[in-house]
N, C-alpha and C positions, 0 to 999 in steps of 0.2 A: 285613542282613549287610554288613561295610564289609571292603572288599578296598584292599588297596595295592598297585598297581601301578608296580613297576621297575623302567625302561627306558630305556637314552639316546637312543634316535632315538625322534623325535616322531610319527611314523606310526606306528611300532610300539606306541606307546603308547597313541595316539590309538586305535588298531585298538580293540586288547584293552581301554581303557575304554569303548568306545561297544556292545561287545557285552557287556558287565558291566552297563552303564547299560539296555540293553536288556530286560536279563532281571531285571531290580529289584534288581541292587546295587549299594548305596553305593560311592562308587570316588575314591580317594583315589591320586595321582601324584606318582612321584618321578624325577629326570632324572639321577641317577647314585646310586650306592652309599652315596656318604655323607650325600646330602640323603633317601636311604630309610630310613637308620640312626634320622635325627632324626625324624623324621615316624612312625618305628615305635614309638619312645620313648615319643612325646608320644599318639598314638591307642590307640585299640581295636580292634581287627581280629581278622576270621577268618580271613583269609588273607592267603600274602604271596606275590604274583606276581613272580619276581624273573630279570631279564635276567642271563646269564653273563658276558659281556664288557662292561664299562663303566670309564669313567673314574672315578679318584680312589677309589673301591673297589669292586672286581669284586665280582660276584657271590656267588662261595664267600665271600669275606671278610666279606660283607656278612650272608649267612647266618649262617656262625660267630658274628659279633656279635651277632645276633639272638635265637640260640641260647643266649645266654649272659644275655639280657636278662630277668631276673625274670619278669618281664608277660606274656612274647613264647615262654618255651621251647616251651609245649605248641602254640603257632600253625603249624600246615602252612604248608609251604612248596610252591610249585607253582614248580619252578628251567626255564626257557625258554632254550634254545643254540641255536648253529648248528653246532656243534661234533661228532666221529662219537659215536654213543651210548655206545658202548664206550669212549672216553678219558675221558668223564665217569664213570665205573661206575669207572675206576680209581685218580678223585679220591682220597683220604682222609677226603674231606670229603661225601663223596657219602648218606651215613646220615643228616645234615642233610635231606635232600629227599625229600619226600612225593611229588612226583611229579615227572616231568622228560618236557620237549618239545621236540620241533625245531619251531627255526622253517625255512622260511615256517610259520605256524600254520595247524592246519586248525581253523575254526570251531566243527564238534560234536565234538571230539577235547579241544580247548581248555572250550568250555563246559561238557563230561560230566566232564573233571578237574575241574574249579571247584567243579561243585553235589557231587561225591564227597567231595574234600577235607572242603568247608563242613557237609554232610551229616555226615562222622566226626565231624567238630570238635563239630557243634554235639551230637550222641551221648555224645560222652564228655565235654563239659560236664554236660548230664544226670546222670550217672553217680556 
């Protein structure tokens, strides 16, 4: 299963690929919005682990686009903030996101959304 991972800080990325890499999947990283746009374009993916706040294009924007992308509509999104839960729930854009977590990330909180997500996805490929 190949996941995309991104995030602008390099720990937090490094974090959540090396426990993706852990538990056998593929893990593909992007360092802001718009280099995860092209990398989403261009790959296959079942998931897209995507940071809220970043340079050059946030998150939600990053989503939308994504959303919008032939290949990519029916792809889960797993959307990652620091932000309160409830300002994100009053996004407009918040229907985009399969699942949503605060960071600091907790490990089996992060990894049980992962295999859920990939688990639906890969169900309703099936299907």
């Amino acid at each position: 299963m190949n996941v995309l991972v991104v995030d602008d800080k390099a720990s937090v990325r490094d974090y959540m690929s090396q426990l993706l890499l852990a538990h056998g999947y593929n893990v593909d990283t992007a360092t802001n919005g718009l280099d995860g746009f092209e990398k989403a374009q261009l790959g296959n993916y079942q998931l897209f682990v995507i940071d809220h706040l970043m340079p050059l294009m946030n998150g939600v924007l990053l989503s939308k686009n994504i959303k919008q992308t032939e290949q990519c509509t029916a792809t889960p999104i797993l959307f990652i903030t620091t932000q309160a839960k409830d300002s994100v729930e009053k996004l407009p854009e918040y229907s985009l996101f399969d699942k949503v977590l605060n960071k600091p990330l907790d490990q089996y909180d992060f990894l049980s959304a992962v295999s859920s997500l990939i688990l639906h996805e890969s169900s309703s490929i099936a299907l």
